[in-house]
C-alpha positions as CSV (number, residue, x, y, z in Angstrom):
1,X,15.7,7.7,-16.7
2,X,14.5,4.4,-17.6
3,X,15.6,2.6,-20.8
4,X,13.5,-0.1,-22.9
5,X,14.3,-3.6,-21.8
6,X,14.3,-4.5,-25.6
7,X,15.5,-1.4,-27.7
8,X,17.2,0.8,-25.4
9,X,14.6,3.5,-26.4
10,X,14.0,6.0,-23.5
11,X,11.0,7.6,-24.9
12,X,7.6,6.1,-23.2
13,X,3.9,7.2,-22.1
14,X,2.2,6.3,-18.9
15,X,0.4,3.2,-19.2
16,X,-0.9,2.5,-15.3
17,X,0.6,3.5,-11.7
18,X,-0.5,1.5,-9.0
19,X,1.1,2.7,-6.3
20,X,3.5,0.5,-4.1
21,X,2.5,-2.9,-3.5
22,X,4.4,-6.3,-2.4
23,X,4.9,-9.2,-4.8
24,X,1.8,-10.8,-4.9
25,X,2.9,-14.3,-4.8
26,X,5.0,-13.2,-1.3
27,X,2.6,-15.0,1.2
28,X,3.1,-14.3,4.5
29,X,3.6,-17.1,7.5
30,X,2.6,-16.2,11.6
31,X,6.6,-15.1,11.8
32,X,6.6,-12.7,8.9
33,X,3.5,-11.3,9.5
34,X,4.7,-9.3,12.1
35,X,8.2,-7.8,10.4
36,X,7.9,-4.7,7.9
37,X,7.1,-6.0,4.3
38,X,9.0,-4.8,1.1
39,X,7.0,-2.8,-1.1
40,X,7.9,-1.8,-4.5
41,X,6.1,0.8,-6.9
42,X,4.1,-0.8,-9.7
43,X,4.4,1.5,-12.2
44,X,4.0,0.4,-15.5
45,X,5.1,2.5,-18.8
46,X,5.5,1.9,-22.5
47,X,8.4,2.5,-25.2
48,X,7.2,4.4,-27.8
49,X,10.4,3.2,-30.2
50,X,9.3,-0.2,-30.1
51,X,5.6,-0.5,-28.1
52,X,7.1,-2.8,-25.4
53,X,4.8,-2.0,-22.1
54,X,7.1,-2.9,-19.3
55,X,7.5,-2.4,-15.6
56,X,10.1,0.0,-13.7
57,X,12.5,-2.6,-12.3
58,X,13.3,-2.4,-8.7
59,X,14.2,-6.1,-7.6
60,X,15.8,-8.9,-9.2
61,X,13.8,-11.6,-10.1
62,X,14.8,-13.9,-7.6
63,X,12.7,-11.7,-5.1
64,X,9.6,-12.7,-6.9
65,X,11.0,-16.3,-8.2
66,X,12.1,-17.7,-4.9
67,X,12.6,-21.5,-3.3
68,X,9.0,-21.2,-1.8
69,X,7.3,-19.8,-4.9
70,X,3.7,-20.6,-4.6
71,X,2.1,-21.0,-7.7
72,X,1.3,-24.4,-8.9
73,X,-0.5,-24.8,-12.2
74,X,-2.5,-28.0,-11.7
75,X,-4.9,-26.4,-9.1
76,X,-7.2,-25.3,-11.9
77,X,-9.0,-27.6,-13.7
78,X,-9.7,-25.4,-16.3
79,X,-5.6,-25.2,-16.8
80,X,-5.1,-29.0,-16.7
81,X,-7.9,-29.5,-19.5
82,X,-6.2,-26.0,-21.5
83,X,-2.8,-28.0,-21.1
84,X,-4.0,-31.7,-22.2
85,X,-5.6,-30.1,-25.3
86,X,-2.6,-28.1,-26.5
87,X,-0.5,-31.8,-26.1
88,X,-2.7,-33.6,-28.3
89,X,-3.1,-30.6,-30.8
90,X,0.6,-30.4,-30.8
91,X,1.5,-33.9,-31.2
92,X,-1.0,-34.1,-34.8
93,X,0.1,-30.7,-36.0
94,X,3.9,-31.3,-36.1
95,X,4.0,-35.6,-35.8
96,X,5.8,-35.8,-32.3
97,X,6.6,-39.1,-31.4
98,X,9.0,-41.6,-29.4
99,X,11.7,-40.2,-31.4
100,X,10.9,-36.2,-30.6
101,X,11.8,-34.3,-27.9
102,X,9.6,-32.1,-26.1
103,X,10.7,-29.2,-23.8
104,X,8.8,-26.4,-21.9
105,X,10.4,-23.5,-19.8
106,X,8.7,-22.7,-16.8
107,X,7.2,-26.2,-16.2
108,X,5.8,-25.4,-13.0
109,X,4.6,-28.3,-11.2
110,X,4.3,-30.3,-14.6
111,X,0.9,-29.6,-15.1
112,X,1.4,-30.3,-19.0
113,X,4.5,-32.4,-19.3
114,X,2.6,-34.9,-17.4
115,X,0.1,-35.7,-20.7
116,X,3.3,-35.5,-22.9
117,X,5.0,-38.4,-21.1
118,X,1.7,-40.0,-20.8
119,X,1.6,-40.2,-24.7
120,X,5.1,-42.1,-24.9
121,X,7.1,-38.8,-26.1
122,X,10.6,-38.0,-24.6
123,X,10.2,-34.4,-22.7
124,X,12.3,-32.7,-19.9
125,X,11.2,-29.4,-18.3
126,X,13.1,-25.8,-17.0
127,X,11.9,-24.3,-13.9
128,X,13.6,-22.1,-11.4
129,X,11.6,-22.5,-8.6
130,X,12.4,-25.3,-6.0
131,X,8.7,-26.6,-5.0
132,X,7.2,-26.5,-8.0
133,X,10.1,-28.5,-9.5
134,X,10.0,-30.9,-6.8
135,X,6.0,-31.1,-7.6
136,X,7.4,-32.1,-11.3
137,X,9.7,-34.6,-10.2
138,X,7.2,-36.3,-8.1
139,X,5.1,-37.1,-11.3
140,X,8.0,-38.7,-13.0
141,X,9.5,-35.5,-15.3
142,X,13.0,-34.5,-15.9
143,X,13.8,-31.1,-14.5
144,X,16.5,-28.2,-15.2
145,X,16.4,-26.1,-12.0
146,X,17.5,-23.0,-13.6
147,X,16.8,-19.8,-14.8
148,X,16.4,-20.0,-18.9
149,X,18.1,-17.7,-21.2
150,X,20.6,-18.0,-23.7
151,X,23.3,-19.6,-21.6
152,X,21.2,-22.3,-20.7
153,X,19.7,-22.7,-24.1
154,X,23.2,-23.2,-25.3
155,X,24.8,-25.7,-22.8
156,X,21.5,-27.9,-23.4
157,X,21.7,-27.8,-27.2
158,X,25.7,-28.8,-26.2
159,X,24.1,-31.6,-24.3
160,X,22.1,-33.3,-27.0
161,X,19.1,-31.3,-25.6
162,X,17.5,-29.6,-28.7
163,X,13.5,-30.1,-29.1
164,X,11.5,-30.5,-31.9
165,X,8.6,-28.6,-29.7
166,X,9.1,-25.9,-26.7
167,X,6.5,-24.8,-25.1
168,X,6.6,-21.6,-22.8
169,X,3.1,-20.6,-21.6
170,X,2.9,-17.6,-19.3
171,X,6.5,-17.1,-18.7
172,X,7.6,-13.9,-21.7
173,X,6.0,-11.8,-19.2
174,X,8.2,-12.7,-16.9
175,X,11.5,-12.3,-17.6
176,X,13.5,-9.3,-16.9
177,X,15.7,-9.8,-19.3
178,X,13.3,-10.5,-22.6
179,X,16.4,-11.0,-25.2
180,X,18.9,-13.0,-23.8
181,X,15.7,-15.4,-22.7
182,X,13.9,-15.5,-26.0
183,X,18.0,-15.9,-27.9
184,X,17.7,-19.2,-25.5
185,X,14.7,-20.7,-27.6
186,X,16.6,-20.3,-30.9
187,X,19.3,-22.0,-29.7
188,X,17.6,-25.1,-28.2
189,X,15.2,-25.8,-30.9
190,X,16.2,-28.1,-33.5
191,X,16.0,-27.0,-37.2
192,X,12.8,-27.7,-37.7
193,X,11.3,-27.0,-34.5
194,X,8.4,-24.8,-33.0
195,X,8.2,-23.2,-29.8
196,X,5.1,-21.9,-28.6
197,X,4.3,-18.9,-26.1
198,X,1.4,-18.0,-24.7
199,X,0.9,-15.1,-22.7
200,X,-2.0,-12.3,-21.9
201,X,-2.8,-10.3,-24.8
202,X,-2.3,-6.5,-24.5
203,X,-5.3,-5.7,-26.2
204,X,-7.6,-7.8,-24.4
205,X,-5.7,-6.7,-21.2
206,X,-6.8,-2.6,-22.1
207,X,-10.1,-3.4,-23.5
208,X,-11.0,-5.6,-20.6
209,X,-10.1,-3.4,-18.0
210,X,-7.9,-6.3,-16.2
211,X,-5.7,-4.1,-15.3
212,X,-5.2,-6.5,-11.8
213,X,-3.1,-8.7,-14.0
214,X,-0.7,-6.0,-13.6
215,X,2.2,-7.1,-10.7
216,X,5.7,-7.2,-10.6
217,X,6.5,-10.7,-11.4
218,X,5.2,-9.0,-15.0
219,X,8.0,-7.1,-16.1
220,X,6.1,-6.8,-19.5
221,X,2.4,-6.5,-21.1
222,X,2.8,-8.0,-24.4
223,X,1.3,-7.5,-27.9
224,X,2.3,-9.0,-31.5
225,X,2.9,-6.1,-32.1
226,X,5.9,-5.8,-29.4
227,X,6.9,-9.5,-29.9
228,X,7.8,-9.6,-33.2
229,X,10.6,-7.5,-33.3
230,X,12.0,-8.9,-30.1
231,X,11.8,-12.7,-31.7
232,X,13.5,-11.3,-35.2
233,X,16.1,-9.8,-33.1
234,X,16.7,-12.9,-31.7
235,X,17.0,-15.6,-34.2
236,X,13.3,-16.2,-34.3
237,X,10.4,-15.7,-36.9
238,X,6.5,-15.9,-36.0
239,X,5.1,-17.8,-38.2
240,X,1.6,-18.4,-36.9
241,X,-0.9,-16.8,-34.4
242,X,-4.0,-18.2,-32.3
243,X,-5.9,-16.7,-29.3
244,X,-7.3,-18.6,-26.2
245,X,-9.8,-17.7,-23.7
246,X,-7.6,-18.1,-20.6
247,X,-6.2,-15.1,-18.4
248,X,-8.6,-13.1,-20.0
249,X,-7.4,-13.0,-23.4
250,X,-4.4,-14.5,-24.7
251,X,-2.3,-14.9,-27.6
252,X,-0.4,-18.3,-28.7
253,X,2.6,-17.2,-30.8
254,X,4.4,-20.2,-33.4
255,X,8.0,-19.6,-33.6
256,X,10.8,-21.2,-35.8
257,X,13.9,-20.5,-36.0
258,X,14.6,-17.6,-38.7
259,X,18.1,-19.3,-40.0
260,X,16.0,-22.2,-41.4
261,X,12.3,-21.1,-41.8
262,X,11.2,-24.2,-41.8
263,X,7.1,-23.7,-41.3
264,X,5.0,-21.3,-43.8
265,X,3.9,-18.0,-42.5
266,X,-0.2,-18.3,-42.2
267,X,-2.8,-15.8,-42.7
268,X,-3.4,-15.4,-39.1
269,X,-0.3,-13.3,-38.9
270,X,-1.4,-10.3,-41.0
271,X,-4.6,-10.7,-39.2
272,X,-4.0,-10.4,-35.9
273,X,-1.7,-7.4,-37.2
274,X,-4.5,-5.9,-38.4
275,X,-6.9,-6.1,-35.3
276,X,-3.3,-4.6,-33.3
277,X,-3.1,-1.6,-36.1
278,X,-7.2,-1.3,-36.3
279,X,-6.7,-0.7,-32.3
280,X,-4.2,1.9,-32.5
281,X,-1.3,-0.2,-30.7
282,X,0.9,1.9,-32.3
283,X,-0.2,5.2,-31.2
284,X,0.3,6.3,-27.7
285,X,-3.6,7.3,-27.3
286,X,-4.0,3.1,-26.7
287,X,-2.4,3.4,-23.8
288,X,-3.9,6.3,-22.0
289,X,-7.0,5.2,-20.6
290,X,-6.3,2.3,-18.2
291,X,-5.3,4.4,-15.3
292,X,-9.4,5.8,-15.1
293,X,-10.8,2.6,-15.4
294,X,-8.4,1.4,-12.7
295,X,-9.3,3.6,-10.6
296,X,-13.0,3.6,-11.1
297,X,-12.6,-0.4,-10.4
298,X,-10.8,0.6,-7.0
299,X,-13.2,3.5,-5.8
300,X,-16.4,0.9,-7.1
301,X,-15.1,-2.2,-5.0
302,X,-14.0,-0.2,-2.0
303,X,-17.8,1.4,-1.7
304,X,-19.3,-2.1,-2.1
305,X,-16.9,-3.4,1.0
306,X,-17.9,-0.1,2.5
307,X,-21.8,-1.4,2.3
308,X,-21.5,-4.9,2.8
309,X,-20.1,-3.7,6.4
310,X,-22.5,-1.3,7.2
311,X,-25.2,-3.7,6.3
312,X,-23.7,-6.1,8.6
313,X,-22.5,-8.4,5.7
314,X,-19.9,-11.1,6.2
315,X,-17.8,-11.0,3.1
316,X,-15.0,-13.7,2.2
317,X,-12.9,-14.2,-0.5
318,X,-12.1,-17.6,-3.2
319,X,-8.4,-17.1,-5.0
320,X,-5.4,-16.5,-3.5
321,X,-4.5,-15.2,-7.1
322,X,-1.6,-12.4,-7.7
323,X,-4.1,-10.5,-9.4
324,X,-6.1,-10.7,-6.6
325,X,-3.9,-9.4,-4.8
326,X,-3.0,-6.2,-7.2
327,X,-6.7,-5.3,-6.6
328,X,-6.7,-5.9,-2.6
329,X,-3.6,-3.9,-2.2
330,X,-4.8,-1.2,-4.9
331,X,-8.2,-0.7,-3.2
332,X,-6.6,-0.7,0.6
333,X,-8.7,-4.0,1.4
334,X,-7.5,-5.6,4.8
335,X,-8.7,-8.3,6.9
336,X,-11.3,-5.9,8.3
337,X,-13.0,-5.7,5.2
338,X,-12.6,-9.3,3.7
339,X,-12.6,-12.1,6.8
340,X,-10.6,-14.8,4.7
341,X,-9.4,-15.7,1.6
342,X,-10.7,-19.4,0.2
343,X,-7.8,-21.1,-1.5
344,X,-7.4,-25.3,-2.7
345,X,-3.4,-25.5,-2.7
346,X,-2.4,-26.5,1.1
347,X,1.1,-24.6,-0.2
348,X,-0.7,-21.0,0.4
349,X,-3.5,-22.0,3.1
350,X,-2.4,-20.9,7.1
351,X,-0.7,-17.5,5.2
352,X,-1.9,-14.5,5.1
353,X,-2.3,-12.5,1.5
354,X,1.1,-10.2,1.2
355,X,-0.1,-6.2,2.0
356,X,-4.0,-7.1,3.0
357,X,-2.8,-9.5,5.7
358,X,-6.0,-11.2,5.3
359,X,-5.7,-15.2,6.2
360,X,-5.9,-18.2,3.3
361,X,-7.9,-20.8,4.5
362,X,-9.0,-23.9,2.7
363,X,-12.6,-24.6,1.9
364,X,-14.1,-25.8,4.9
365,X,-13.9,-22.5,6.2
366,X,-15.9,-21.3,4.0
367,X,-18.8,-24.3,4.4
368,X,-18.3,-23.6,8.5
369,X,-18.3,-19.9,8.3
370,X,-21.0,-19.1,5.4
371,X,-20.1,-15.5,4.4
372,X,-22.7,-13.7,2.4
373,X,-20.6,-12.7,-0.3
374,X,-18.1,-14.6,-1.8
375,X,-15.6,-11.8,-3.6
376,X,-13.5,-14.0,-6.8
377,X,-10.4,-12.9,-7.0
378,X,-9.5,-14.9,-10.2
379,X,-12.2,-13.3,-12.3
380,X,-11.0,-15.8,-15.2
381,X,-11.7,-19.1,-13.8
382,X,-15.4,-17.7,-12.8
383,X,-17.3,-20.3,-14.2
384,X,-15.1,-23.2,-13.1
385,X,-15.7,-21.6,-8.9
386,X,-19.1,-21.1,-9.3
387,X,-19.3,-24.6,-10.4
388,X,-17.4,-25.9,-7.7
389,X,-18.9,-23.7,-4.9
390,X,-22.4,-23.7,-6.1
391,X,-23.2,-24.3,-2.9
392,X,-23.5,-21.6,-1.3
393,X,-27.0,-20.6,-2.3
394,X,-28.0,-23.1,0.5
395,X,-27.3,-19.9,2.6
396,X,-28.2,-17.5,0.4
397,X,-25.1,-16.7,-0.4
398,X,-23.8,-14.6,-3.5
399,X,-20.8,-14.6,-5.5
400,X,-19.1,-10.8,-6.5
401,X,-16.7,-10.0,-8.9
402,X,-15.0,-6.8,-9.4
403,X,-13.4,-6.9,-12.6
404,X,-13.9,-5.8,-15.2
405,X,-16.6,-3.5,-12.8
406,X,-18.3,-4.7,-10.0
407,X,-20.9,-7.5,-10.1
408,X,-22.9,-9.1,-7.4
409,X,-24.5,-12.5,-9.2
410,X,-27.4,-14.4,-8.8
């Protein structure tokens, strides 16, 4: 029996079962392409104590966080722009300066700590994973190559460390251990301090049917709704609520610590509350209809590979995206069905996509090769490939998406 990774509670509904499936940022080389890969069930359920929708745990987190982790931030442009915005909105909202200090957990590659040095503002960054900290370091920023969590959060604050501003975008969902990582922010922020944390909204994530942004490195599928109680529990208070457009749908939670409550509680709280309670997030009937949807997404995609082959279509791939590969391996895709997958960062191209075995390439490929479909597996950076690979209507070649249903564009 499983037991809630923030209450304890043992009482959950099904939320989504998608079989077995590798970690989806596990590329494969020429040498591990041959050996039996791991495959863990994605199965995804959620406490009905405290409405925290979490994965079954079946590897540590250093399986999916490992030295050769290869996700780096600054390959979308989209992200980079996201990233300089939320700097320069930050640094008017709550006067950072030369005498502030700025930190974020999971810096990646410093995608965003790159615009707060640029501005003349003291920052440092925590990130566990050895290439993308290296990528960091090469732009000039201070790295702690560590896991983050209380301990950590601590022995910095020890150190002189505290921050007026942390920033921890797409890295809640993470963490296997969701207390002792959020009881690290209240101790490393300063009195006065904010941290902010974006992540994938749960209602967006159901209503949407993006039900591919399900994979193991998300050991939770958060809400406001979840995340409150989780930051009260742990020295924090939300204290103000926004929404972005990226990953689908996300939230951008404002926390301070709850000893000092040091920033006024906005409207925008009770509001987004509101649109959680007017959804029924706190009724297990929310939760029940992913699964169908899922599975219509699977059954709709696999006929249109099914198609394109019997027509004699070539069909390729742009995205070497985890969620992309939640759908591949969900669907039973292989290299027979999709010839290559079209990816920018030289860290992932000569692999092969972890379950699907189907080969990353870089873009030239796809200029040399011109498949008739190109399939986007990161669905929510459409409009930045289509831009950038606009081209391939010289060969009369069209773009496909498959979630939230299956498109073939024009």
């Amino acid at each position: 029996m499983i037991s809630c990774r923030h209450c304890g509670g043992t009482a959950f509904v099904p939320f989504l079962d998608l079989g077995r499936a590798p970690p989806s940022n596990s590329y494969l080389d020429a040498e591990t392409l041959s050996q039996p890969e791991k495959l863990y069930p994605l199965v995804i359920s959620t406490c009905t104590e405290c409405w925290l929708t979490q994965t079954e745990d079946f590897a540590d987190r250093e399986e999916f966080f490992s030295d050769d982790y290869a996700y780096f931030s600054s390959f979308s442009k989209t992200w980079l722009e996201h990233a300089q915005t939320y700097v320069a909105d930050m640094q008017t909202r709550f006067g950072l300066g030369a005498d502030s200090m700025v930190a974020e957990i999971a810096a990646n590659d410093g995608y965003l700590l790159q615009y707060v040095k640029a501005l003349g503002i003291p920052c440092y960054g925590v990130e566990p994973t050895h290439g993308t900290a290296e990528a960091a370091r090469a732009k000039g920023i201070d790295i702690v190559e560590e896991f983050f969590g209380r301990e950590l959060g601590e022995k910095l604050a020890g150190e002189g460390r505290q921050a007026d501003l942390i920033a921890a975008n797409n890295v809640l969902a993470h963490v296997p251990d969701i207390n002792d990582f959020v009881a690290g922010f209240s101790a490393l922020l300063k009195p006065a301090g904010v941290a902010t944390f974006e992540f994938p909204h749960l209602y967006e994530m159901v209503r949407g049917n993006q039900f591919d942004t399900a994979y193991h490195e998300h050991y939770s599928y958060l809400s406001l709704l979840a995340v409150e109680p989780i930051f009260a529990a742990n020295g924090l208070t939300v204290f103000d609520v926004g929404t972005t457009p990226h990953h689908g749908g996300s939230l951008r939670i404002y926390a301070c610590r709850s000893d000092v409550c040091a920033h006024q509680l906005t409207p925008a709280v009770e509001a987004m509350r509101e649109t959680e309670r007017q959804a029924g997030m706190g009724s297990p009937a929310f939760y029940a209809g992913l699964q169908a949807n899922a599975e219509a997404v699977r059954d709709g995609f696999r006929s249109f590979l099914n198609e394109a082959r019997a027509a004699g279509l070539k069909v390729a791939a742009y995205g070497a995206a985890a969620k992309g590969n939640t759908l591949l391996n969900f669907a039973g895709v292989d290299a027979g069905d999709i010839a290559f997958v079209v990816d920018r960062n030289p860290a992932k191209q000569g692999h092969y996509m972890p379950g699907s075995h189907i080969p990353i390439v870089g873009e030239d490929r796809l200029v040399s090769d011109q498949p008739d479909r190109v399939v986007i597996l990161p669905w929510n950076i459409e409009t930045e490939i289509r831009t950038q690979l606009s081209y391939i209507s010289d060969w009369d070649g069209r773009f496909v998406t498959a979630v939230p249903k299956l498109r073939v564009l024009s």
